[in-house]
C-alpha positions as CSV (number, residue, x, y, z in Angstrom):
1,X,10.8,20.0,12.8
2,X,13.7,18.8,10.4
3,X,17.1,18.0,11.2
4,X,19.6,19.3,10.0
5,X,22.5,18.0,10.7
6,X,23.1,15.2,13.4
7,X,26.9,13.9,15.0
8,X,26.2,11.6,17.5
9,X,29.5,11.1,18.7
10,X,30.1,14.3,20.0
11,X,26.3,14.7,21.2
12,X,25.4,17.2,18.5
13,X,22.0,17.6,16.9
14,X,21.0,21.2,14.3
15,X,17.1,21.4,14.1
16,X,14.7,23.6,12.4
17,X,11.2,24.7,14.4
18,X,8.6,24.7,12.1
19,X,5.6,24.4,14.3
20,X,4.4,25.0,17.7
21,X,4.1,21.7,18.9
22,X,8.0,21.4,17.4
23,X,8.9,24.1,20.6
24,X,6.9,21.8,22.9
25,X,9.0,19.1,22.0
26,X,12.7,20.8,22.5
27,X,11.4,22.1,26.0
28,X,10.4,18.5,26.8
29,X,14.3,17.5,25.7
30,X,16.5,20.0,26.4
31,X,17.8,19.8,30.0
32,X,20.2,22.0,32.3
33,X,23.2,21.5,31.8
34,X,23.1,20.8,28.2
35,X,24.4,23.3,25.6
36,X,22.5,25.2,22.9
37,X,23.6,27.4,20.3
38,X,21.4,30.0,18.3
39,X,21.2,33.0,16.5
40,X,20.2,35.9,18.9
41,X,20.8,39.7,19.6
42,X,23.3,41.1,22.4
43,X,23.1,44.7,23.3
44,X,27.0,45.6,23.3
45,X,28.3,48.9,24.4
46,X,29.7,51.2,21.8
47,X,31.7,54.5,21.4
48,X,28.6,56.5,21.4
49,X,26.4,54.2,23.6
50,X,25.1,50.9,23.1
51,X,23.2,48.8,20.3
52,X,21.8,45.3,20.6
53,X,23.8,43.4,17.1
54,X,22.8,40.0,15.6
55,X,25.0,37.0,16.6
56,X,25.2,33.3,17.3
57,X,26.0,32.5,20.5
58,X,26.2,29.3,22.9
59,X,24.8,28.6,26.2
60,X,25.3,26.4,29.3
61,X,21.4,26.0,29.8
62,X,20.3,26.6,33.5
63,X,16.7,27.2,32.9
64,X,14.4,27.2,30.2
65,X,10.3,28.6,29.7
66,X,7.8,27.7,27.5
67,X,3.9,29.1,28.1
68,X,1.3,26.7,26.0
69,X,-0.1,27.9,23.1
70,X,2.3,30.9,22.3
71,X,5.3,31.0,19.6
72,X,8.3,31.1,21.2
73,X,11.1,29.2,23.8
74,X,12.9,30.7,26.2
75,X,16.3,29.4,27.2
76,X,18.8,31.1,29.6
77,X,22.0,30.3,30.5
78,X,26.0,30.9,30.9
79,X,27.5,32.5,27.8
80,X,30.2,29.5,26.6
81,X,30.4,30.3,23.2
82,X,30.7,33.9,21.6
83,X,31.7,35.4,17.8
84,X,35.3,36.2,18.1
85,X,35.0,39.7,17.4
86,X,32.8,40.5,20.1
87,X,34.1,39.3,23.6
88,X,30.3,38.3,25.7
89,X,30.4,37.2,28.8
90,X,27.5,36.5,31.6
91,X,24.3,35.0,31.2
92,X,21.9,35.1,28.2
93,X,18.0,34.1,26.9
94,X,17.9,32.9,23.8
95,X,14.7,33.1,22.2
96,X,13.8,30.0,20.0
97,X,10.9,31.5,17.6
98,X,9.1,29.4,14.4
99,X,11.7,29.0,12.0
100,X,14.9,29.0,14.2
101,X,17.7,26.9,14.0
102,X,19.6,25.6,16.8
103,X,22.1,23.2,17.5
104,X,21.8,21.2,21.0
105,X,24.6,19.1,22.8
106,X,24.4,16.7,25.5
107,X,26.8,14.8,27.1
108,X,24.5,12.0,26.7
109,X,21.5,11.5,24.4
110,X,18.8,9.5,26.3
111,X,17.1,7.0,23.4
112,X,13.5,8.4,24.2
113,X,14.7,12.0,23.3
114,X,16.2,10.8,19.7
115,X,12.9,8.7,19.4
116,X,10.6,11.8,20.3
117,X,12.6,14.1,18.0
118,X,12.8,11.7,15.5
119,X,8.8,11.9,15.8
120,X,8.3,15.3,15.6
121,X,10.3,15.3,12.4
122,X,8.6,12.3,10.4
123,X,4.9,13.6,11.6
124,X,3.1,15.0,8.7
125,X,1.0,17.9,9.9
126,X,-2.8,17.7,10.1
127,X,-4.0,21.2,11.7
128,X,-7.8,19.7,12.2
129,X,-10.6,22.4,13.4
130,X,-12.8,20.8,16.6
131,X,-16.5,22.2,16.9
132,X,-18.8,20.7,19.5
133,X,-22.6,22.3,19.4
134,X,-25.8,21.3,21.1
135,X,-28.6,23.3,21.7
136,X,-27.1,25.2,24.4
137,X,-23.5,25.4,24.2
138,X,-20.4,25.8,20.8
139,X,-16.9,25.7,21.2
140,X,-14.1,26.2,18.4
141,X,-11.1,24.7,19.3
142,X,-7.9,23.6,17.4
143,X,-5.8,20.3,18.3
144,X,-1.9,20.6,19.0
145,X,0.4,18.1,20.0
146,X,0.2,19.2,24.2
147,X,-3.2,19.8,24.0
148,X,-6.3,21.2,22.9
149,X,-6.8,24.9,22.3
150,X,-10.3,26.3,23.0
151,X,-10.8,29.6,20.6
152,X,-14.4,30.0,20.8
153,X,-16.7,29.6,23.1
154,X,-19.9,31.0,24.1
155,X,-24.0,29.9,24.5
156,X,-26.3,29.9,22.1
157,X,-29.1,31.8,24.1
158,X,-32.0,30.7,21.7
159,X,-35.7,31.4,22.5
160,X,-37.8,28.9,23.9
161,X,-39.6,26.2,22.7
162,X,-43.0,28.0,23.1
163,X,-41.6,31.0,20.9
164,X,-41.2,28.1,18.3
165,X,-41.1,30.7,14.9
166,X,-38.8,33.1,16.5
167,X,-36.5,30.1,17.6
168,X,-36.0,28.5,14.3
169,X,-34.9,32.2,12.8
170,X,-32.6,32.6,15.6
171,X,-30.7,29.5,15.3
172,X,-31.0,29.6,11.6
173,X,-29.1,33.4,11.9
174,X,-26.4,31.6,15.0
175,X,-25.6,28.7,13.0
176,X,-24.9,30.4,9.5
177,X,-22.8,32.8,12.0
178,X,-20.9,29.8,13.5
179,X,-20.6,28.3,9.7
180,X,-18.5,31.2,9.1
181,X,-16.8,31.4,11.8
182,X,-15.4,28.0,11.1
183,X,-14.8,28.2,8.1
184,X,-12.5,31.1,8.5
185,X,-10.8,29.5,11.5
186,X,-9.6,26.9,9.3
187,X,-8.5,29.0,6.4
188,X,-6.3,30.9,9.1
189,X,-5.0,27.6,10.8
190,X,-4.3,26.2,7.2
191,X,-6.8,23.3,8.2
192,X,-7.9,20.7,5.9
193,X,-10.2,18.8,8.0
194,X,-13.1,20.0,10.7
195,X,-14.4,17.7,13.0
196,X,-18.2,18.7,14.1
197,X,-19.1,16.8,17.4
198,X,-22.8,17.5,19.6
199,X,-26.2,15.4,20.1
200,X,-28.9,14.6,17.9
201,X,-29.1,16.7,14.8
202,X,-27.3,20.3,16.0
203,X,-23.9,18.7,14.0
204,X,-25.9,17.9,10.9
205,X,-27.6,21.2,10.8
206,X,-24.1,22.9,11.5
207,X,-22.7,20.5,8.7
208,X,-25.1,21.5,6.3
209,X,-24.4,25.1,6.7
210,X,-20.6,24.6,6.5
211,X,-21.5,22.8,3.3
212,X,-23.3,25.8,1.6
213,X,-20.2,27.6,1.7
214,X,-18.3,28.0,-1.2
215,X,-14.9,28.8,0.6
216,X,-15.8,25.1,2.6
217,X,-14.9,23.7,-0.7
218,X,-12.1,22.1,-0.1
219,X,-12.6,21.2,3.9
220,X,-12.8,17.7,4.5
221,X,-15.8,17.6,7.4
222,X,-15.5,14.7,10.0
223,X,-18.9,14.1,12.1
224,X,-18.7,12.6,15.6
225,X,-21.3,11.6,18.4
226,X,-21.0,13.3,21.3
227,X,-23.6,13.8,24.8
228,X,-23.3,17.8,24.6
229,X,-22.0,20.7,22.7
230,X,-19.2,23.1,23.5
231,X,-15.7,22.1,25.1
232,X,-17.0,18.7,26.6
233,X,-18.3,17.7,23.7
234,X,-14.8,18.8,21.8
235,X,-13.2,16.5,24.4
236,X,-15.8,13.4,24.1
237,X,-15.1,13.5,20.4
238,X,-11.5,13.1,21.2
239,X,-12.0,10.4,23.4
240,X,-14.8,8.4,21.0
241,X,-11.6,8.1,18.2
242,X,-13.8,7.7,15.5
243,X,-11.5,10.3,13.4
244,X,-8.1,8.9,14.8
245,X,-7.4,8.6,11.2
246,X,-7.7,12.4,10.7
247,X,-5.5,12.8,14.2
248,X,-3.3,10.4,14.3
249,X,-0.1,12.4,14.0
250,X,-1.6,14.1,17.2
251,X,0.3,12.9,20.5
252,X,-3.2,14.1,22.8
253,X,-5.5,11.6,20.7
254,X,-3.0,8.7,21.7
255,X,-2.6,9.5,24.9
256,X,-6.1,9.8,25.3
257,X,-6.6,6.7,24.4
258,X,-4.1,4.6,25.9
259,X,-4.9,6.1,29.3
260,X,-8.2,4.8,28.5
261,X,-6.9,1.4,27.8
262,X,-5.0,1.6,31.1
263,X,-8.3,2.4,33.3
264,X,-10.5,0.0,31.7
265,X,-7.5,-2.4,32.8
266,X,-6.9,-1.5,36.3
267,X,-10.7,-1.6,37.0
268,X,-11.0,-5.3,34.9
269,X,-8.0,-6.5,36.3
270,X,-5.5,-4.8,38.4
271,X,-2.4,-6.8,38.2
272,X,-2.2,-6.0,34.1
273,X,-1.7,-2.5,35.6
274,X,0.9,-1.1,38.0
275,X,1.3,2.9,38.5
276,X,3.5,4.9,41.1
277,X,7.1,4.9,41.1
278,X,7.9,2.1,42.9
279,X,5.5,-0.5,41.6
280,X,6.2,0.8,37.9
281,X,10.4,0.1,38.8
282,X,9.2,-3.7,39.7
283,X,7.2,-4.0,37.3
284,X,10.7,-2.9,35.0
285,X,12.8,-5.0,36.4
286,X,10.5,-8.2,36.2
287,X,10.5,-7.7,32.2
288,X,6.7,-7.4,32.7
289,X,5.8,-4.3,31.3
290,X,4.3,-3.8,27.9
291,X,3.4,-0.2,27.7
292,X,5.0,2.7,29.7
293,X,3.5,6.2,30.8
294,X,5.5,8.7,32.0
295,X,4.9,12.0,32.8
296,X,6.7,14.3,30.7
297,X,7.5,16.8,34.6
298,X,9.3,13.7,36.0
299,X,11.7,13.7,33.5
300,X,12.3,17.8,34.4
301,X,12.0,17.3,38.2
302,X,13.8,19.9,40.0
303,X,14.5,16.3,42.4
304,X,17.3,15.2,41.3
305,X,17.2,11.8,42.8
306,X,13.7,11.0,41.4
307,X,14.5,12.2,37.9
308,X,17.5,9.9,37.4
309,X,15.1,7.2,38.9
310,X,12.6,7.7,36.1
311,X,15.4,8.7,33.3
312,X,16.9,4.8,34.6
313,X,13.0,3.5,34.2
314,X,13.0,4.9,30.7
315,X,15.9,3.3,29.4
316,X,15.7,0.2,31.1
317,X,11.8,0.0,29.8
318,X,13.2,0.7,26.0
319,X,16.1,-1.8,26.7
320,X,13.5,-4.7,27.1
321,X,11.7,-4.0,23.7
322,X,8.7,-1.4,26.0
323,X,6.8,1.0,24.1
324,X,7.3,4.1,25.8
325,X,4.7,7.0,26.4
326,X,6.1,10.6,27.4
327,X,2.3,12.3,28.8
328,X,2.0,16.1,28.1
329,X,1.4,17.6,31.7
330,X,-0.6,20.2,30.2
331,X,-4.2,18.5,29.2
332,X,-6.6,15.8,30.5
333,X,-4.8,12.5,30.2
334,X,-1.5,14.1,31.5
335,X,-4.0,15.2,34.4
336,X,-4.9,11.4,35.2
337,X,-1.3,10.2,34.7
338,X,-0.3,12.7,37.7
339,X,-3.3,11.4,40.1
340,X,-2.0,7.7,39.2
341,X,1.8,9.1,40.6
342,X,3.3,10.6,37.1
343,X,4.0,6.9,36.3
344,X,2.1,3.9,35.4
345,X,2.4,0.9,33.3
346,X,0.5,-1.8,30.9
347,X,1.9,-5.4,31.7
348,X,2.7,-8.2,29.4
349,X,1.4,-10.8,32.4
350,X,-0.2,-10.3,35.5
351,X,2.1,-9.4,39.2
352,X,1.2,-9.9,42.7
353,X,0.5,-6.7,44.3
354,X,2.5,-5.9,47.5
């Protein structure tokens, strides 16, 4: 994402999308009520019918859509800004695509959505290839900001040990397959590196083959321990962090890992830790907390009560000098926010649990 042009006091912020994870982000900060205005088509009735003609228009934002792992934004709203020589009026969708521009105004700029857009803008982009492989299962996945994107998956069905001839040919034939699966995965996704995760010595052998390829030339190959092969193993890897250099512009590693840091502290010692709502707000207003988690759906609740509650937790949090954690609801640590109540925190010293 790039800004592109940036008045804060009348609330007004141009940005480019460059990336996918860049569309995450706007849905993640633009709220209703806010306005946005982009270049779109209108179909307008004419003397001989009607035509659909290129425009910028402006939109009082009631509702927007985003499905994971596509290319485009949906946001609908009240027409409140039009070209003058064509009068629109009603509602509209505008559909934010890879290389739109928009401009977004709010009344109010909350300090976590500057921060996060601020973020996306500064983040150098890694696209990193994920393979986990064991003698049963492979997975090819890529890694995105909200999560991780599974694009192959199957079994490797070999023979059986007994059939020990036949089963060296076979896998010799499945992994030189996978090699070059991979290898054109990553020259479609642009990806420098590929991270090869699994047990024992199905990664090496996979590596080795990768290797041999002259159009792997240029592919930086990351090797990681994992228990088993296909998505679980693409998901230990994650976890394990070895490669968080590789990743580290990638918001699922981090949260992965700080929501293992919070577990490891609620089962050491509890009162580091509070989660839910309520404790979290205590926790706030004591000064005590470190590190806050909050799920990114709180801040969009449909309840408007409990999202100003958490939009007041935010700032407050930020105010006291908190590092502050929006989760993606859409993969694993995002899942174990939500069972902990959407909320949770990391304290500076320890509070009495009522």
């Amino acid at each position: 994402m790039k800004i592109l042009a940036w008045n804060s006091q009348l609330g007004r912020m141009r940005v480019r999308v460059d990336t996918q994870d860049d569309l995450w982000t706007l849905y993640n900060i633009i709220e209703k009520g806010d306005f946005v205005y982009a270049r779109t088509t209108r179909e307008l009735k004419t003397s001989t019918g009607s035509k659909r003609k290129p425009m910028v228009l402006g939109v009082r934002v009631e509702w927007l859509e985003f499905q994971p792992f596509t290319t485009r934004l949906r946001i609908h709203g009240v027409v409140i800004a039009h070209p003058k020589e064509h009068e629109v009026t009603g509602h509209h969708t505008l559909n934010i695509d890879l290389g739109s521009d928009l401009t977004i105004q709010k009344e109010r700029w909350p300090q976590h959505a500057v921060k996060r857009i601020e973020e996306a803008c500064s983040r150098s982009r890694l696209p990193v290839v994920l393979v986990g492989i064991d003698d049963e299962d492979v997975a090819v996945a890529k890694l995105m900001d909200y999560g991780v994107q599974t694009l192959a998956e199957y079994r490797l069905s070999l023979p059986g040990k007994r059939e020990a001839d036949k089963r060296r040919e076979v896998l010799a034939k499945r992994v030189a397959d996978l090699a070059k699966l991979v290898v054109e995965v990553a020259g479609r996704e642009g990806a420098k590196y590929v991270v090869v995760a699994g047990p024992a010595f199905w990664k090496n052998y996979l590596v080795e083959a990768i290797s041999k390829l002259p159009q792997a030339r240029d592919l930086k190959i990351v090797v990681e321990d994992a228990s088993s092969g296909g998505v679980k193993g693409v998901r230990e890897a994650l976890k394990r962090g070895a490669f968080l250099k590789a990743l580290r512009d990638y918001g699922v590693v981090e949260e992965g890992l700080l929501m293992d840091e919070l577990l490891k502290t609620i089962s050491k010692d509890e009162r580091m830790a509070a989660y839910g709502l309520e404790q979290v707000e205590e926790a706030v207003e004591a000064g005590a907390v470190e590190k806050l988690f909050v799920l990114d759906a709180l801040l969009r609740s449909t309840d408007l009560e409990e999202r100003r509650r958490v939009e007041k937790l935010v700032r407050k949090a930020e105010r006291l000098g908190a590092y502050v954690r929006i989760f993606s609801s859409v993969d694993d640590p995002g899942y174990q926010l939500k069972s902990l109540g959407g909320v949770a925190a990391l304290l500076r010293y320890p509070l009495q649990k009522t």
